[in-house]
N, C-alpha and C positions, 0 to 999 in steps of 0.2 A: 504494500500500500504506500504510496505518494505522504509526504510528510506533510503535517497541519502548521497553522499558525493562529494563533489568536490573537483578532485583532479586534477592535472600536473605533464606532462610529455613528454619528447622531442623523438619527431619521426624525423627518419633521410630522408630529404626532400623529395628523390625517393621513400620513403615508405608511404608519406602520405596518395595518393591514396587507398595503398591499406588497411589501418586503415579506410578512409571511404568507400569504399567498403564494408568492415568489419558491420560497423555504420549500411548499409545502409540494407544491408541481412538481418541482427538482428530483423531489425524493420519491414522489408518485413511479414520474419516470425510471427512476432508478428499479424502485418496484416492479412495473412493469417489463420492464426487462430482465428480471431473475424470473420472472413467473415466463417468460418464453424462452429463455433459455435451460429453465426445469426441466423441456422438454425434447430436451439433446442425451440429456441423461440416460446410457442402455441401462435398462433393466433387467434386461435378458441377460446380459451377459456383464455384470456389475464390477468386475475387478480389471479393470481392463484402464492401459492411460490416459484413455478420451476421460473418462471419467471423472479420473482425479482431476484433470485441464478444468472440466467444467463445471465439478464442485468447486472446486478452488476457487474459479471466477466468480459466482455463486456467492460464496463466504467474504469473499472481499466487496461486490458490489452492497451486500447483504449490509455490510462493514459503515459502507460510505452512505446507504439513506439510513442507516442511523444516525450520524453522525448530522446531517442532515437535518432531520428528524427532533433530535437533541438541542440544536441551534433555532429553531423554531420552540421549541418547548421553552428553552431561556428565554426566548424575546415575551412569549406569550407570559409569565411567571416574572419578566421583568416588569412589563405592561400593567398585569393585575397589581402589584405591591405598589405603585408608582398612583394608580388612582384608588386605592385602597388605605396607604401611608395619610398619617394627619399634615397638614402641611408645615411646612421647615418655621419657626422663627427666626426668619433671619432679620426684620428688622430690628428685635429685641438685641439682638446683637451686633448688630448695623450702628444701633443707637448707641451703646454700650462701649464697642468702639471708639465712633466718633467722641465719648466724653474723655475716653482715656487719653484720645488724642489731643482734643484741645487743654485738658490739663498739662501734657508734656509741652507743649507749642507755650502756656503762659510759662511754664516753669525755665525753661530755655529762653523766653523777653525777658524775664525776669533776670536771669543770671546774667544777659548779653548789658541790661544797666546797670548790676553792679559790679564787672568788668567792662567797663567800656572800649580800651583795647584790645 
């Protein structure tokens, strides 16, 4: 199997759907293609190297719509938490902040007049 990478990147909310959509086709295909090539498979005569070839292929396609499959499940499981989550206080701490800030800003005028050099 071909080597992964994980990577990030921001879809714009109303697009989400349609990136797993996307997810979800991908791995259909993938599907469907193990289910027609199930049927390369001798049975009649089971030990044989065609076999292994095309289990093999089989288990690795099998491999990759999960894979698939799994990337669509994180996005969906991202999705629910994200409108489910109560929302962030951040200007609580936005505010919060900015007082610490302008206390260091008077404390530095302060010290800049009683060094004036």
């Amino acid at each position: 199997m071909s080597q992964r990478v994980n990577i990030s990147y921001s879809v714009e909310l109303d697009e989400l759907d349609v990136e797993v959509q996307r997810l979800i086709k991908k791995s259909l295909i993938e599907v469907q293609g193990i289910i027609n090539e199930c049927g390369d498979i001798d049975q009649e005569a089971p030990l044989v190297i065609k076999n292994c070839e095309v289990i093999d292929s089989i288990r690795r396609k099998m491999a990759k719509a999960d894979l698939i499959f799994g990337d669509a499940v994180d996005i969906i499981n991202g999705y629910i938490n994200f409108k489910t989550a109560p929302p962030a206080e951040t200007t609580n701490v936005a505010q919060d902040d900015m007082l610490v800030l302008k206390d260091k800003i008077e404390k530095f005028k302060d010290s800049l007049e009683q060094n004036p050099d």
